[in-house]
C-alpha positions as CSV (number, residue, x, y, z in Angstrom):
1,X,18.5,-15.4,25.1
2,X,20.0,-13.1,27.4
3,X,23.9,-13.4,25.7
4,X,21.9,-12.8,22.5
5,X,20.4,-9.4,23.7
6,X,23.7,-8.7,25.4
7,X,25.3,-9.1,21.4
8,X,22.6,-7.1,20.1
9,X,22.3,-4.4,22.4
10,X,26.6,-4.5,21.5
11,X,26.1,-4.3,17.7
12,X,23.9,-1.0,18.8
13,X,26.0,0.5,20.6
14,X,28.5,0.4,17.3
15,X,25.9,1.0,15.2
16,X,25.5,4.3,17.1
17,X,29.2,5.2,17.3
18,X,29.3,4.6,13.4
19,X,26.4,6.6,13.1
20,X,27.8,9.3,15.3
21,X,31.0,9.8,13.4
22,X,29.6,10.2,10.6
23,X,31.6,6.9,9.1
24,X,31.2,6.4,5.0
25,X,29.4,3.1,3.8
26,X,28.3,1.5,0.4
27,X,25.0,0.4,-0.4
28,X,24.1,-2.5,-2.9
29,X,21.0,-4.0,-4.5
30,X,21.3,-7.6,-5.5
31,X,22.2,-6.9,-9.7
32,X,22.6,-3.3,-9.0
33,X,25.7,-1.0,-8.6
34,X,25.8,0.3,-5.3
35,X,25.5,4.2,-4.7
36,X,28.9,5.9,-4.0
37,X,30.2,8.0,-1.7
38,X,26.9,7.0,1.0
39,X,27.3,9.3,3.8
40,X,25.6,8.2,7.4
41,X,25.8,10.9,9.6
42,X,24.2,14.6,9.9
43,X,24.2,14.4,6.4
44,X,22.9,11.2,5.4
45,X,19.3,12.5,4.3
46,X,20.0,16.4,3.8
47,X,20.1,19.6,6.1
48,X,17.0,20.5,8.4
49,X,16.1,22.6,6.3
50,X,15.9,21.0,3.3
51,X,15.6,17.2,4.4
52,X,15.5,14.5,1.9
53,X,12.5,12.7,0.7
54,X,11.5,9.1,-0.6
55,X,12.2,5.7,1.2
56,X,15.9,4.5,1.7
57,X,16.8,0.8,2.1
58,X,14.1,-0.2,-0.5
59,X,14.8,-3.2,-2.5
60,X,14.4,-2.8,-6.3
61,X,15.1,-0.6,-9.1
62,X,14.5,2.7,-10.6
63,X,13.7,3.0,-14.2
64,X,15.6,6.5,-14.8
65,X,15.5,8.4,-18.1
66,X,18.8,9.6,-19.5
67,X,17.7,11.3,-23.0
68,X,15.9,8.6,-25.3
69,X,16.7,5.7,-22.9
70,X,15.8,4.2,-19.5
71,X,18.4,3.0,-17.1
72,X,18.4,1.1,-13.9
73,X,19.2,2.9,-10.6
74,X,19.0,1.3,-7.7
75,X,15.1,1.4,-6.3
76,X,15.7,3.8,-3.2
77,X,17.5,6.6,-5.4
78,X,17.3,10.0,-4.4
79,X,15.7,9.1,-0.7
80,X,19.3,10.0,1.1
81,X,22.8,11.6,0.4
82,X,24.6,9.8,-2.2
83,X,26.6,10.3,-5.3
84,X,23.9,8.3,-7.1
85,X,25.5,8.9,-10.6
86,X,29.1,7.9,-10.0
87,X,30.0,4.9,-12.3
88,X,25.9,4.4,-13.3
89,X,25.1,7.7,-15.6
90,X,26.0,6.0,-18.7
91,X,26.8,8.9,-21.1
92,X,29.3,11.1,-18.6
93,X,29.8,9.1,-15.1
94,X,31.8,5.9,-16.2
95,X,35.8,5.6,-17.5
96,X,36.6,7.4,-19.6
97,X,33.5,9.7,-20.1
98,X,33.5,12.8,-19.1
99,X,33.6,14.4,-16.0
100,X,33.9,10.2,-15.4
101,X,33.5,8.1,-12.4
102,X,34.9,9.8,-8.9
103,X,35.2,13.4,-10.8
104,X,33.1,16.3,-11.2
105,X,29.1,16.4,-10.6
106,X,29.6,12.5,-10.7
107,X,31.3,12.3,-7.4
108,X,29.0,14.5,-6.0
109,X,25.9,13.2,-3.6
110,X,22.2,14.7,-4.2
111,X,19.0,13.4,-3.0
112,X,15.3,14.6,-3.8
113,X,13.8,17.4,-2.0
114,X,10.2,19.0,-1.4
115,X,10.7,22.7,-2.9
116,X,8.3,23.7,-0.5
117,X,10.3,22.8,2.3
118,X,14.2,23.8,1.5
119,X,15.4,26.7,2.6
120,X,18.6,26.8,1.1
121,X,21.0,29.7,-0.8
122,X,20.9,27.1,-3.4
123,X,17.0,26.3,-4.8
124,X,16.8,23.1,-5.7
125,X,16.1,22.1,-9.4
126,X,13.5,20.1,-11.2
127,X,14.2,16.6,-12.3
128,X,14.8,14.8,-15.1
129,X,15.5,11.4,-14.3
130,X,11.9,10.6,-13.7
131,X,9.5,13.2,-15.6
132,X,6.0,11.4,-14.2
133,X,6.9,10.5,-10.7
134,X,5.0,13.1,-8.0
135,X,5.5,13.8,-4.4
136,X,2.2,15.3,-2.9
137,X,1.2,16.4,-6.4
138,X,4.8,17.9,-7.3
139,X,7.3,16.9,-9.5
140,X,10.5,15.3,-8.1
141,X,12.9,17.9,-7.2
142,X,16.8,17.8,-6.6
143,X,19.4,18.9,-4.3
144,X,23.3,18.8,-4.0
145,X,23.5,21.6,-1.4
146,X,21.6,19.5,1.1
147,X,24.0,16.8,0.9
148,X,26.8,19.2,1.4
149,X,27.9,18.9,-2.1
150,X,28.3,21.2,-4.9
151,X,26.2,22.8,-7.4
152,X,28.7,21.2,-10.1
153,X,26.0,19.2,-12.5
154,X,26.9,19.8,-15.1
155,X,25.1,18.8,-18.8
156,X,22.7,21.7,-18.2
157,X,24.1,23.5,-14.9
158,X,23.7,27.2,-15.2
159,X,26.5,29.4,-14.3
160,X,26.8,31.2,-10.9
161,X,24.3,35.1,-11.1
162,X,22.7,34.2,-14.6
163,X,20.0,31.8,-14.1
164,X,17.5,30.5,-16.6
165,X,14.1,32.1,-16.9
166,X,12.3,29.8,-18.7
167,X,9.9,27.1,-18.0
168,X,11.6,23.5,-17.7
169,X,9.3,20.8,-19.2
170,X,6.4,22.4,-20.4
171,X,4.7,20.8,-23.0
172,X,3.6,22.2,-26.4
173,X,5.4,24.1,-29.1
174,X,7.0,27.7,-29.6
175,X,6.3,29.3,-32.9
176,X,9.8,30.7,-33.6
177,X,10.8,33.3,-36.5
178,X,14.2,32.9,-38.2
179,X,14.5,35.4,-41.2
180,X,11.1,35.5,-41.9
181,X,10.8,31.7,-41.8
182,X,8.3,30.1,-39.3
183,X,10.1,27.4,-37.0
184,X,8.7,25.2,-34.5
185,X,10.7,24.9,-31.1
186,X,9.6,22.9,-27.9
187,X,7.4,24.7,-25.4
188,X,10.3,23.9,-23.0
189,X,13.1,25.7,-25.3
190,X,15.1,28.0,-23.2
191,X,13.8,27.2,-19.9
192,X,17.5,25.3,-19.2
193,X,20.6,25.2,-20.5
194,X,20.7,23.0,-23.6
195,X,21.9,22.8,-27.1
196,X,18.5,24.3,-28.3
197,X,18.9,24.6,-32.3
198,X,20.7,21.4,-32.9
199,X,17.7,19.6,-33.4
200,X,15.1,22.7,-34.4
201,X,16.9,24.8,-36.8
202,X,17.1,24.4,-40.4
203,X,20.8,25.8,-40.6
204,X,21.7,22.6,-38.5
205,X,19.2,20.1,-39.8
206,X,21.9,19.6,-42.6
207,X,23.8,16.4,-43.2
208,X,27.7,16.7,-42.7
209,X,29.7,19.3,-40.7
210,X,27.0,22.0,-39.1
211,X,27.7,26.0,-37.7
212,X,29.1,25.6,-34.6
213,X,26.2,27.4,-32.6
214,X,23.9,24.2,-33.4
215,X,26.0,22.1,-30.2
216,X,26.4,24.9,-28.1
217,X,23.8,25.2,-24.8
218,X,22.1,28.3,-24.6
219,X,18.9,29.5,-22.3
220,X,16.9,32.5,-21.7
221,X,17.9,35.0,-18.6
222,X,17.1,37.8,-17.3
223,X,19.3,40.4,-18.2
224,X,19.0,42.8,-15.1
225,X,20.3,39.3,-13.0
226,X,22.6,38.0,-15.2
227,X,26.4,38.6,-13.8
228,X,28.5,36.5,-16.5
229,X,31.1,38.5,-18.1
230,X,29.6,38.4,-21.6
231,X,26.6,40.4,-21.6
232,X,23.1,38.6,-22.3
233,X,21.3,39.3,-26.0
234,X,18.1,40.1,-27.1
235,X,15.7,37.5,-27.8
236,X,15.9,37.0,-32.0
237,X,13.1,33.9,-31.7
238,X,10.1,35.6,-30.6
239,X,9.1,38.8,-29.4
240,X,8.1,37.6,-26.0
241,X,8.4,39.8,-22.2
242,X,9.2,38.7,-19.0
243,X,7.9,41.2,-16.1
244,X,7.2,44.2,-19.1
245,X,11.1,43.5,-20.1
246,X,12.4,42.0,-23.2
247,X,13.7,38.3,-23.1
248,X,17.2,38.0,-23.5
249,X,19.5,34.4,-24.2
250,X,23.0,33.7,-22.7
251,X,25.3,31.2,-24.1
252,X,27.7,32.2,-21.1
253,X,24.9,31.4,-18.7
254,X,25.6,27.7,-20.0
255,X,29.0,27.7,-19.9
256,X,29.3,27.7,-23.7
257,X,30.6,29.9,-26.7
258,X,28.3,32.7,-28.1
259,X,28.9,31.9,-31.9
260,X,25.6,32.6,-33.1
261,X,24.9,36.2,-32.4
262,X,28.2,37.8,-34.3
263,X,27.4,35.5,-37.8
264,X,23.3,35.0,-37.7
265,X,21.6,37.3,-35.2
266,X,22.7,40.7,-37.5
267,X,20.1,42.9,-35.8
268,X,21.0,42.1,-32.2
269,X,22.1,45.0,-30.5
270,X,25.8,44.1,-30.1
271,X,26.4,44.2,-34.1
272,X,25.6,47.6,-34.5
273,X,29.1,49.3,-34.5
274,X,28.3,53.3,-34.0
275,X,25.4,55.5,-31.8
276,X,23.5,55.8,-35.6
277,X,23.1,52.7,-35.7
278,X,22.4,51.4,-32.7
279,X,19.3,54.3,-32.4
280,X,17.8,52.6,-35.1
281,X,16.9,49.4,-33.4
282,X,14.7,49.6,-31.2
283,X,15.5,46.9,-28.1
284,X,18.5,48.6,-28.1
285,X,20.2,52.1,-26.3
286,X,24.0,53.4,-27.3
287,X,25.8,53.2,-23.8
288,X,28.7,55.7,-24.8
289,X,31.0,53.3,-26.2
290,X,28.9,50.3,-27.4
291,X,25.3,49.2,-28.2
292,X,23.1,46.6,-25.7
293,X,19.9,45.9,-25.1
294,X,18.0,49.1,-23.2
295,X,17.5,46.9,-19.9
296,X,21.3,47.1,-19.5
297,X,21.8,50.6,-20.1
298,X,18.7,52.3,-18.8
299,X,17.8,51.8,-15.0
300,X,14.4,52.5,-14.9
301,X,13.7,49.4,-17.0
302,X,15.6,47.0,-14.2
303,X,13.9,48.7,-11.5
304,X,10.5,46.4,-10.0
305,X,9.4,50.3,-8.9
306,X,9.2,51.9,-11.9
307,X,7.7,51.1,-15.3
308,X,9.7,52.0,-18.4
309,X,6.8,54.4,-20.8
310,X,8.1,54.6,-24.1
311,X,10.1,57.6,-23.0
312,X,12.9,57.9,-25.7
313,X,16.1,57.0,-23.9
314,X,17.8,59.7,-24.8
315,X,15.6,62.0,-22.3
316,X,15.9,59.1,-19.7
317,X,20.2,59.4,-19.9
318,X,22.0,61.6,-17.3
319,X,25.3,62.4,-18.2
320,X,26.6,60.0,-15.7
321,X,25.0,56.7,-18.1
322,X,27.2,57.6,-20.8
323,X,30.2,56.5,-19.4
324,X,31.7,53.6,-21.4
325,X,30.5,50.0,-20.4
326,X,33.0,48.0,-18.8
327,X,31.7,45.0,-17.9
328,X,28.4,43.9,-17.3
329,X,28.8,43.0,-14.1
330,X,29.5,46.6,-13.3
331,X,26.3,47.7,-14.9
332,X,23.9,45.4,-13.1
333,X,26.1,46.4,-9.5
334,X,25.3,50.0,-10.6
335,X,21.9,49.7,-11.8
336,X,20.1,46.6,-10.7
C-alpha cells in the first residue's frame, strides 16, 4: 500500500510540474475527435477575469448547430481553452476548406464565458453553436481573448472600430422597403455580419448567376464608431434610429465589397455627385468635397451631449467643417 501511495503521490508531483509549465495535451472522447491545441496551464479555463464556464472532462457529445445541420462536438465543449473547431467545423475547419485545419480562427482556442463576468478589451460574443442552451438564464456566450487567442473568427467576425449594432437572434420579421416593394427580412437581419439579401431579396431570388451584392456580408453600425476606411451608408431598408441617429450598414465592417450602394441604393448619399444634389436628400450634408450621411459631417449629431433639432446644417457648419473629407477615420478622430 505504502509503495502504491509512494507511486501516486510521484505521478502528482508530475502532474503538477506538467501543470506548472504550462505543457500542451490532447483530449479525446471514445468516437469523437479530440479538441486541438488543449492548453493546461494559466490558460487552460480563461483569464481571471473572464474565467471559463461549463464542465470539462465530461464524457459525451454536443449536438452543435452549423447552419441547417447538427454536428457532434465532443460533450465538454467550450468548458476550457481549446481550439474546439480545428479539423471538426465541417464547412471551413477541415483540408482543404477554408481557413482549414491548423490555420486561421480554426487553430484558435475559445471557451464559453458569463458576459456578466468578463472584463476584457475584447466583449465576448453570443453563440451560435447552441441557440437554446442557458447559463443562469443567459444564452451561451464566447470568448477567444480569454484563451489568449485571437479575435480571428471569421464567417461573421466584424472588423476592428466598426462593430454591429444590431440585435443577434431575435426572432420575428422586419418589414423592409425596396423601391416601393414591401420585403420581409428576419428580425435578426443586420444585427451580425452576414450575407443578408441572398436569401430575402427578390433581385437575388433568381435562378442562374445573381448581382454580386446578394453573397456579400453586410450589418448595421454606428456611424459615429465605425473606423473602416470606407465610410458607412445610410440605411435604404427601413427608416429606423439608433440613439435619435439614423441607421447606417457597412459592408467593410464585414470584411466584404460594397457593391450594392453604387448600382441599387441611387438615393444614398454617396451617389449624389455635387452640393445641389446632395442638399436635396435629406439624411445627407455636402462636406466640401463629397456627400455623407449628416452624422459624419455634422458633430452635434455624434455627440451623446447634444441633440441634433432640425437645425438646417448649413447654419450648424463653421468654416472649418468644409474642409474636404479625407478619410473617415479622420472625421470620427475629429468629431466623435
Amino acid at each position: 500500500v505504502r509503495s502504491r501511495l509512494h507511486v501516486a503521490g510521484a505521478m502528482k508531483l508530475v502532474v503538477a510540474a506538467t501543470l506548472g509549465l504550462g505543457a500542451t495535451f490532447k483530449f479525446g472522447l471514445e468516437g469523437i475527435p479530440p479538441a486541438q491545441n488543449v492548453t493546461i496551464g494559466a490558460k487552460a479555463f480563461g483569464s481571471q477575469n473572464c474565467p471559463c464556464i461549463g464542465f470539462a472532462g465530461v464524457d459525451g457529445t454536443a449536438m452543435v448547430r452549423v447552419g441547417e445541420h447538427y454536428v457532434a462536438y465532443p460533450g465538454e465543449l467550450g468548458s476550457r481553452c481549446a481550439a474546439w473547431d480545428d479539423d471538426q467545423h465541417p464547412e471551413s475547419c477541415r483540408e482543404g476548406q477554408m481557413p482549414g485545419k491548423g490555420k486561421g480562427w480554426c487553430k484558435q482556442p475559445w471557451c464559453y464565458v458569463d458576459p456578466r463576468n468578463c472584463d476584457l478589451k475584447v466583449a465576448p460574443r453570443l453563440s451560435e453553436y447552441v441557440p437554446t442552451a442557458r447559463y443562469q438564464n443567459m444564452p451561451l456566450f464566447y470568448s477567444y481573448a480569454t484563451c489568449g487567442g485571437e479575435e480571428l473568427q471569421a464567417k461573421d467576425a466584424m472588423q476592428p472600430g466598426c462593430e454591429c449594432i444590431g440585435i443577434e437572434n431575435k426572432a420575428g420579421s422586419i418589414k423592409a422597403n425596396l423601391e416601393g416593394v414591401p420585403i420581409r427580412y428576419p428580425g435578426e437581419a443586420g444585427g451580425s455580419c452576414k450575407a443578408w439579401d441572398l436569401e430575402q431579396n427578390p433581385l437575388c431570388a433568381v435562378k442562374g448567376a445573381k448581382p454580386s451584392f446578394c453573397t456579400q456580408k453586410w450589418c448595421y453600425v454606428d456611424p459615429c464608431k465605425c473606423g473602416v476606411k470606407a465610410p458607412p451608408k445610410e440605411a435604404v431598408y427601413f427608416n429606423a434610429t439608433m440613439r435619435g441617429k439614423t441607421v447606417y450598414y457597412s459592408y467593410e465592417a464585414c470584411g466584404s465589397n460594397d457593391t450594392f450602394t453604387l448600382g441599387y441604393n441611387k438615393n444614398a448619399c454617396i451617389n449624389a455627385k455635387d452640393e445641389k444634389a446632395c442638399g436635396l436628400l435629406p439624411k445627407c450634408a455636402w462636406s466640401g468635397s463629397s456627400c455623407f450621411g449628416k452624422e459624419l459631417v455634422v458633430p452635434e449629431l455624434c455627440s451623446a451631449d447634444q441633440v441634433y433639432n432640425g437645425t438646417k446644417v448649413e447654419d450648424l457648419r463653421s468654416s472649418s467643417w468644409s474642409r474636404p473629407m479625407l478619410s473617415l477615420a479622420a472625421v470620427l478622430t475629429l468629431f466623435c
